[in-house]
C-alpha positions in Angstrom: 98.3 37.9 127.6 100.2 40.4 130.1 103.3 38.9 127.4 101.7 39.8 124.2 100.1 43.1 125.5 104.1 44.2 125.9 105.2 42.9 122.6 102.1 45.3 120.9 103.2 48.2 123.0 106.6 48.2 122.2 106.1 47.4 118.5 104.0 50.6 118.9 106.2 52.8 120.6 109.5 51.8 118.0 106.8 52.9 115.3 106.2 56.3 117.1 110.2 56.4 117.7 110.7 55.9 114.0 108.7 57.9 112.6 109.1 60.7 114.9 112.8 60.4 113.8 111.4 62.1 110.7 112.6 65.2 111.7 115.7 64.6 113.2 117.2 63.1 110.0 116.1 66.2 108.0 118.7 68.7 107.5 119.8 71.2 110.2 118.0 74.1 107.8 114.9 72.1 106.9 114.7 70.8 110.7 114.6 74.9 112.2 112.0 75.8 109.4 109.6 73.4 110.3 110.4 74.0 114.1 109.3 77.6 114.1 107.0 77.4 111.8 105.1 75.1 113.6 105.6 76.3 117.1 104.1 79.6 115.8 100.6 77.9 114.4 100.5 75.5 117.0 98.7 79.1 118.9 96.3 79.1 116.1 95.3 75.2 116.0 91.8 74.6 117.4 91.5 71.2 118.3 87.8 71.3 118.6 87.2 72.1 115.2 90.0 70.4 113.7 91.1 74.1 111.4 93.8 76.0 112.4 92.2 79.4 112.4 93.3 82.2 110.7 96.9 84.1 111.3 96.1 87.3 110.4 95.1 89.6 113.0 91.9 91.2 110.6 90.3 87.9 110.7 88.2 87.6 113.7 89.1 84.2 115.0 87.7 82.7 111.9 89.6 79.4 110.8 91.2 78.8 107.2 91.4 75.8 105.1 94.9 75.9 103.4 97.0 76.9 105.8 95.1 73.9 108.0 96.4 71.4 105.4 99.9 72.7 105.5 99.8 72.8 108.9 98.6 68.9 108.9 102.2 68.0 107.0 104.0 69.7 109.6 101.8 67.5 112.3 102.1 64.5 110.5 106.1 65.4 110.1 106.9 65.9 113.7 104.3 63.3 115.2 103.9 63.5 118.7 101.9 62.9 121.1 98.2 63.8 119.3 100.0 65.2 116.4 98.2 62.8 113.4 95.0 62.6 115.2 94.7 65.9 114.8 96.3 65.5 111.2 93.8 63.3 110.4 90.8 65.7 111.3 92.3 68.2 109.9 92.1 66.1 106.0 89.4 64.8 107.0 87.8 68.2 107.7 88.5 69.1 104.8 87.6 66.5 101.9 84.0 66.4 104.1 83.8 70.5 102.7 85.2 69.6 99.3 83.2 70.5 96.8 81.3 67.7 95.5 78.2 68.9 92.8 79.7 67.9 89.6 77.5 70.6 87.5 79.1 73.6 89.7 82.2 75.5 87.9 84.0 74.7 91.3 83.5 71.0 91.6 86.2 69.5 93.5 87.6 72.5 95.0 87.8 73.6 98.8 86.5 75.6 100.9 88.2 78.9 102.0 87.2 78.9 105.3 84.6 76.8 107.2 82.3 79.7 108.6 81.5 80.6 104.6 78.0 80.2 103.1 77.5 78.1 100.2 78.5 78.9 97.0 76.6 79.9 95.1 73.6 80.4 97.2 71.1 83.8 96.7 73.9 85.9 99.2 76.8 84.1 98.3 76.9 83.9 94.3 80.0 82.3 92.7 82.9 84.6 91.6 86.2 82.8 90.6 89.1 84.4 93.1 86.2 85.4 95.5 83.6 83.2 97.0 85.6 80.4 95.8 89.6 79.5 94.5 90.3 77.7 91.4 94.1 77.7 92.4 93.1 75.9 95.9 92.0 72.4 94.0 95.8 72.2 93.4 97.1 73.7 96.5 95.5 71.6 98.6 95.7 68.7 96.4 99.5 68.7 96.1 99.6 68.7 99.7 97.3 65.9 100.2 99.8 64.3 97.6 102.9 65.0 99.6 101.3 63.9 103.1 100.3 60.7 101.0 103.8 60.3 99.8 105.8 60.7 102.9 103.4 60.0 105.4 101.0 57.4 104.0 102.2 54.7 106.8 100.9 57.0 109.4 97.1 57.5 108.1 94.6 55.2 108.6 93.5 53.3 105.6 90.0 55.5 106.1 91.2 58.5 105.6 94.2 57.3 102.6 90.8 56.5 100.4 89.6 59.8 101.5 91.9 61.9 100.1 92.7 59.6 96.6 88.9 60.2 96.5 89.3 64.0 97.4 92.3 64.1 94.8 90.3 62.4 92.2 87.5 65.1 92.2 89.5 68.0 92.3 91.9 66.5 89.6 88.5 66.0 87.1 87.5 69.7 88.8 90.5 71.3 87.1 89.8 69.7 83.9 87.1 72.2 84.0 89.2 75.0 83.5 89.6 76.9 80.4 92.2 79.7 79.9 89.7 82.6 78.8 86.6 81.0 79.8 84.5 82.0 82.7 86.8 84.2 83.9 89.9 81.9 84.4 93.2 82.3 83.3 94.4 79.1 83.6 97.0 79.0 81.0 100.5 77.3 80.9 101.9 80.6 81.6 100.3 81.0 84.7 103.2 78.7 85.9 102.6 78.4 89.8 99.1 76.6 89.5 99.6 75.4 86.0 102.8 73.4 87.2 100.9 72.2 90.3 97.8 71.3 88.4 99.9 69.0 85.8 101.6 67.4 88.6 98.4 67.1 90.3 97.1 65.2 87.5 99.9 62.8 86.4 100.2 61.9 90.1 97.0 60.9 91.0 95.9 59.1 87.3 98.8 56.7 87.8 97.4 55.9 91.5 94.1 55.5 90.7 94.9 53.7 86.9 93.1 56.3 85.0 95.1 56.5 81.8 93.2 59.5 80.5 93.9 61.4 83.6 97.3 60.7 83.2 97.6 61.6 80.1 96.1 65.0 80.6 98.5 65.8 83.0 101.4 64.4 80.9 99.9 66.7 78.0 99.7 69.9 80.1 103.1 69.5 81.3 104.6 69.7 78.0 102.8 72.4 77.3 104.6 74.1 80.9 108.0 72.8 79.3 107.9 74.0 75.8 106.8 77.2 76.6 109.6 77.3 79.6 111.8 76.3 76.7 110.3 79.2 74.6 110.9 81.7 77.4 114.8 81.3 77.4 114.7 78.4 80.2 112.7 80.7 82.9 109.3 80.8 84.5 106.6 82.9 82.0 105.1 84.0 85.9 108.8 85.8 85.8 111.1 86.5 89.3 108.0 86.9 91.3 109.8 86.1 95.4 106.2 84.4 96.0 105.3 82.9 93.2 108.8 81.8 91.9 108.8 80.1 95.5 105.7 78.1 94.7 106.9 77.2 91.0 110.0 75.7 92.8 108.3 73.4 95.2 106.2 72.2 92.5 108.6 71.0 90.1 110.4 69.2 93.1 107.1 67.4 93.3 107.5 66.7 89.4 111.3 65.5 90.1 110.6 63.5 93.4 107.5 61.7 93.2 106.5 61.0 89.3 108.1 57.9 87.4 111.0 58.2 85.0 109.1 57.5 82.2 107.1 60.9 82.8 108.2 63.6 80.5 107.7 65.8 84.4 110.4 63.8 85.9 112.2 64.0 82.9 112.1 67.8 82.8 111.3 69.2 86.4 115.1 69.3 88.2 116.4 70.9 84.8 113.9 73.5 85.2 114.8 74.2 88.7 118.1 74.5 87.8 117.2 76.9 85.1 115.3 78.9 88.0 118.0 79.0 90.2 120.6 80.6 87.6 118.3 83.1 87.1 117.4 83.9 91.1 121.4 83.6 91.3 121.9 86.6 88.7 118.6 88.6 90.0 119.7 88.1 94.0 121.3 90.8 95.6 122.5 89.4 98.9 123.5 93.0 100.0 119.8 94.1 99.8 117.9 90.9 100.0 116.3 91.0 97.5 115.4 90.2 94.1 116.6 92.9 91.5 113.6 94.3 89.7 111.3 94.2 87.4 108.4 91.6 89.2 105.9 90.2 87.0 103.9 90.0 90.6 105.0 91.0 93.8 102.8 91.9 97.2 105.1 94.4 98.1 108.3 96.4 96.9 110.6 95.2 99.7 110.7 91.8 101.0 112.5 92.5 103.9 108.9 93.8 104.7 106.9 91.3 103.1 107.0 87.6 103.4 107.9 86.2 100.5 108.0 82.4 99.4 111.7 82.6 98.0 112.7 83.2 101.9 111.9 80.0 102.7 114.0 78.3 99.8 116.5 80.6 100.8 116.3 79.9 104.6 116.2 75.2 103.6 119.6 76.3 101.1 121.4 78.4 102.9 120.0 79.6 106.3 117.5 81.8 107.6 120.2 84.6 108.4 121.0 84.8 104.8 116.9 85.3 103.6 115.0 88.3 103.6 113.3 87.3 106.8 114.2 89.0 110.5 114.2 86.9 113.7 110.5 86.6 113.9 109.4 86.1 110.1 105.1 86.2 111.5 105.7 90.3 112.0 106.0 91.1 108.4 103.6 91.8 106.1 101.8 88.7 103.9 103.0 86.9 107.1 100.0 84.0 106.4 102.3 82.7 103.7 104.9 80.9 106.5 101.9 78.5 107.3 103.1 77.3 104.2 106.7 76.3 105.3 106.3 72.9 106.5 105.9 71.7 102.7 109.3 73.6 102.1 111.2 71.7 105.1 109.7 68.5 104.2 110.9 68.8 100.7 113.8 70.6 101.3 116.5 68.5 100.9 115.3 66.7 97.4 115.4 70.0 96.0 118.8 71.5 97.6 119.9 68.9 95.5 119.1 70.3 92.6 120.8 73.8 92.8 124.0 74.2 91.2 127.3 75.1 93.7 127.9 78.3 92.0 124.5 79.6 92.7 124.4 78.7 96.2 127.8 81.1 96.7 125.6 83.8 94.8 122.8 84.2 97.5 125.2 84.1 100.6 127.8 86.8 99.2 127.0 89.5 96.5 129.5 88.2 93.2 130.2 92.1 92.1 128.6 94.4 89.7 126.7 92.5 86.5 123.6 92.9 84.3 121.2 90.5 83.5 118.6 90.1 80.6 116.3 87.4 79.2 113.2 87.3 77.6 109.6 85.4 78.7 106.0 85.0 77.3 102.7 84.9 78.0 101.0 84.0 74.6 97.3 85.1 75.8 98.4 88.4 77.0 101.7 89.4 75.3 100.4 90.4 72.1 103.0 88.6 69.4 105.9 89.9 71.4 108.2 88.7 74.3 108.7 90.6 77.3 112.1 91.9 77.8 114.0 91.6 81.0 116.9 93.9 81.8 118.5 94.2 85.1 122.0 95.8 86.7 123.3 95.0 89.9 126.0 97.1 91.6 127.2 97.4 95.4 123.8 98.2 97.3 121.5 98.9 94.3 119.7 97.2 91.9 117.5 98.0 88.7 115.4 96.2 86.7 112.9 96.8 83.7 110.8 95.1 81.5 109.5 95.8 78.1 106.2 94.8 77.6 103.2 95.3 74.8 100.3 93.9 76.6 96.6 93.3 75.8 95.7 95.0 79.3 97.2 97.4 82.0 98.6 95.4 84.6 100.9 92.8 83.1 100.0 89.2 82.1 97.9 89.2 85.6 96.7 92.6 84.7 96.9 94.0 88.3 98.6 96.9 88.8 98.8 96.4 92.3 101.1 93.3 91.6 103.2 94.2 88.3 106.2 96.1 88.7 107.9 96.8 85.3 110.5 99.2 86.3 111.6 99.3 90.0 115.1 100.8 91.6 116.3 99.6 95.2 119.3 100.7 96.7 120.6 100.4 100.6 120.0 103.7 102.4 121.7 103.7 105.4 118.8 102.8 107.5 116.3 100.2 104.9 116.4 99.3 101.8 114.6 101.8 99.2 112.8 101.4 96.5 111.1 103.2 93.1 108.8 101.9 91.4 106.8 102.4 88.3 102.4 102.4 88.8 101.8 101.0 85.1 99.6 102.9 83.4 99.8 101.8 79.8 99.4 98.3 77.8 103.1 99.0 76.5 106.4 100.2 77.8 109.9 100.2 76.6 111.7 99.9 79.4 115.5 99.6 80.0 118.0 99.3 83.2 121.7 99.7 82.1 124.1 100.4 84.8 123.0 103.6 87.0 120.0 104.3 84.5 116.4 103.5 84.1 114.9 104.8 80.7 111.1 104.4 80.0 109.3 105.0 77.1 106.0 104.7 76.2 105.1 103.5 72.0 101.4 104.4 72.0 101.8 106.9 74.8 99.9 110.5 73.9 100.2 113.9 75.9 97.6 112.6 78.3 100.3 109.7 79.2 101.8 109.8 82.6 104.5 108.3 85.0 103.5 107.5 88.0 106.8 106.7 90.6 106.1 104.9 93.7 108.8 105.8 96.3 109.6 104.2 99.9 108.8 105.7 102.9 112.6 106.8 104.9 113.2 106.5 108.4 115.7 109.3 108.4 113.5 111.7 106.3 109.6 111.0 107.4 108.5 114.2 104.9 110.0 114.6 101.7 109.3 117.4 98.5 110.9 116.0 96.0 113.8 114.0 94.6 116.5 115.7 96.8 115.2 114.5 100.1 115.4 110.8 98.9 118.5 109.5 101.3 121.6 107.7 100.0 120.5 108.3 96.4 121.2 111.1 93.9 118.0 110.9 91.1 118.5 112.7 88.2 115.4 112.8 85.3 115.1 114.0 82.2 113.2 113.0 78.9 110.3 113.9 77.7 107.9 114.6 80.3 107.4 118.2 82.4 110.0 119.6 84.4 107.5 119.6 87.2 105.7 117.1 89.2 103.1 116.2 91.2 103.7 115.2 94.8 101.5 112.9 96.9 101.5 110.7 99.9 99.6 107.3 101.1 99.7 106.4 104.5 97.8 103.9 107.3 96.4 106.9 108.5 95.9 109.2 105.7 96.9 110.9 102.8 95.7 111.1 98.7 96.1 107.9 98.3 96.0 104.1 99.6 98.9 102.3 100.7 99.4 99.5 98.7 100.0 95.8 99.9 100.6 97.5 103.9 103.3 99.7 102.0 103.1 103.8 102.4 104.7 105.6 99.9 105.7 109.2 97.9 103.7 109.1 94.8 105.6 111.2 92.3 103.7 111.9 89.0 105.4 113.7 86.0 102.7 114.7 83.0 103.5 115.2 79.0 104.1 118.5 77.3 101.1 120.0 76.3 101.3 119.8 72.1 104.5 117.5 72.5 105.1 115.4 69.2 107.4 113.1 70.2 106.9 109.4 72.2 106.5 110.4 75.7 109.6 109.4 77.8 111.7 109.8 81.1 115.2 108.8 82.2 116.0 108.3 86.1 120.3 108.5 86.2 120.9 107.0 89.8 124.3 107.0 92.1 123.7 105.9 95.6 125.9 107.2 98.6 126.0 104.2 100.8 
């Protein structure tokens, strides 16, 4: 007995040493994301609930459900000591909260957060991107997939049923969404969940045997491809630094973890190539960041904000070469690094991919060069494509996109998140920025080198633009153009010679900051009785 008791516990503990080897085999890049990142939420992890709790500081020690499953990879990737026990509570958590009323619009979705009412109940009615995600079935889905994928050996055969049950009701949940129906705008354009929710599908028919399921996803990821194809080989949810990040990471799952005979496997590394030349040509190392315009962006500096791209950057070549300072959780959007221990895990699969040239591109900046393409949204781009134009030059970048839209705001239609025209340039101090507020369905807008011209095609005398200009260290009060540090602004067009001048701060001014961003609001009006299409030109030389 004493005999065999030593032969189980050292059969054990060479499982625990193999596995736990995980991380020491991934690569040096991969192996310090999911370090950090997971030192920093292990402070947030409540064992007695089994949620990591929220790590943003508005949130009042409330726990969160997504970041909690990202945070379970990580657990199940470094396993020790308690480190899938808690992993398994965590998914387990989870799938118990799922969703499960097959008449509800969010069938087989999550939960945001455990403290939350019920949907749909007489104080908590259902509103799509409020009391409940649509995008979350996938996010937390393809996570389930991964942990299931590279960590299956580790879970108990309990909790492996679990979540292919878990999977299979979210993956029938999404099939209840409609682009244009209820609310949702869950088109192939929409690439981040769209490309998550095809995967999501394909995967988990093939497990389970359920040929229709499969072929659903198989359908909806041609669908992705052609209209990738029909938006000159990029993303139609175009150079977003978060979005773009989460595009990525899903066609890795397409690439990695689907059969050959998939038309995904067939077509996701391509794609990520594709992506990558374009990120290579839109980088600018010097500023870190992604020249302009943003189909989406939480922010207008992402050496502020976290964005998604960072961590790509930080698995291809090093965190010292992202966006992201020493201690990436004291930026803005900072939630989005409980995300990173998907990005480490799939790191090296998808470094891969990326072509040599590009990888030289986002270390050192390759010298003055423009860039254009052009993308589509078919529900919101109305019979045109959008226009993407873009000049890089030593520490400045501008970018601008042409657009004839069916709302204000870009195919998202928020005008917190599109930014059609934006200028950034080094100032000495920070990186600046200018950005256009959209204000109309359409915009001719065009970056050649040290220019940004903007017209509007429908615009009247009631038309205005509306810049949005960074804060500066070196100059906390500005009046105008002139104070702007390490850049000389010159405009002309069509517009007033005047302009209005405002200010929106933490603590006060006209307006709100925007996405934890103050900024100079400077507004420039039509001519009264002015006949032609209203229009303004910003010539730019920076200093530095």
């Amino acid at each position: 007995m004493v005999i065999f008791l030593s032969i189980v516990s050292t059969t054990l503990a060479l499982a625990q040493v193999c596995h736990g080897s995980y991380v020491s085999k991934l690569p040096h890049n991969s192996r310090t994301l999911l370090a950090e990142s997971m030192n920093w939420m292990d402070n947030f992890y409540d064992a007695e609930a089994g949620y990591l709790r929220w790590v943003l500081s508005n949130s009042a020690f409330h726990h969160e459900t997504r970041s909690s499953a990202w945070y379970a990879v990580g657990l199940l990737a470094r396993n020790k000591h308690k480190d899938v026990a808690n992993a398994e509570k965590i998914i387990n958590n989870i799938i118990n909260a799922q969703f499960k009323n097959p008449e509800d619009q969010w069938f087989g979705d999550y939960q945001q957060e455990p403290e939350e009412p019920e949907v749909g109940s007489p104080a908590y009615p259902p509103s799509i991107y409020g009391t409940w995600d649509p995008n979350w079935r996938a996010f937390i889905g393809t996570t389930f997939v991964i942990a299931l994928e590279e960590f299956g050996s580790l879970l108990s055969n309990a909790t492996v049923d679990h979540m292919l049950a878990s999977l299979r009701n979210a993956t029938i949940g999404d099939t209840y969404r409609v682009g244009g129906v209820d609310g949702d705008n869950y088109y192939a354009s929409y690439s981040n969940p769209a490309i998550m929710g095809a995967f999501m599908s394909g995967w988990t028919g093939r497990r389970l045997n359920d040929t229709n399921m499969t072929r659903t996803g198989e359908e909806f990821g041609k669908e992705i491809i052609d209209l990738f194809a029909e938006s000159s080989n990029t993303l139609s949810e175009f150079n977003s630094a978060t979005y773009t990040g989460v595009s990525l990471l899903a066609l890795s799952l397409w690439g990695k973890y689907l059969p050959s005979e998939s038309i995904m496997a067939q077509h996701g590394p391509t794609m990520i190539r594709y992506t990558w030349e374009a990120i290579g040509d839109l980088w600018h190392p010097q500023l870190r960041n992604l020249a302009g315009p943003w189909d989406r962006s939480y922010g207008f500096d992402t050496t502020r904000y976290f964005s998604l791209l960072s961590l790509h950057l930080w698995n291809i070549v090093g965190k010292e070469y992202s966006a992201l300072p020493e201690s990436p959780q004291t930026l803005s959007h900072a939630d989005d690094f409980t995300y990173a221990p998907l990005f480490a895990v799939l790191g090296e699969y998808h470094n891969s991919l990326i072509p040599k040239h590009v990888v030289q591109k986002l270390k050192r900046f390759s010298g003055e060069h423009t860039y254009n393409t052009s993308i589509i949204s078919p529900a919101y781009d109305l019979g045109h494509h959008r226009n993407i134009t873009a000049w890089l030059a030593p520490n400045i970048s501008i970018g601008g996109e042409t657009f004839d839209e069916v709302e204000i705001g870009g195919p998202r239609q928020t005008q917190t998140q599109f930014k059609p025209a934006v200028v950034q340039w080094q100032t000495g101090a920070e990186i600046g920025f200018i950005s256009l507020w959209p204000t109309e369905k359409a915009a001719t807008i065009v970056a050649t080198p040290g220019r940004l011209n903007i017209t509007y095609p429908y615009g009247t005398t009631s038309s205005i633009f509306s810049f949005i200009i960074s804060t500066f260290s070196s100059r906390p009060t500005i009046k105008g153009w002139e104070d702007i540090p390490g850049l000389s602004v010159n405009v002309t067009g069509v517009v007033n010679g005047t302009f209005e001048l405002s200010f929106a701060g933490l603590f006060g001014g006209q307006d709100e900051p925007i996405y934890d961003f103050e900024f100079w609001n400077l507004t420039y009006s039509v001519p009264a009785g002015c006949t032609g299409l209203p229009n303004v030109v910003l010539d730019v030389v920076t200093s530095v």
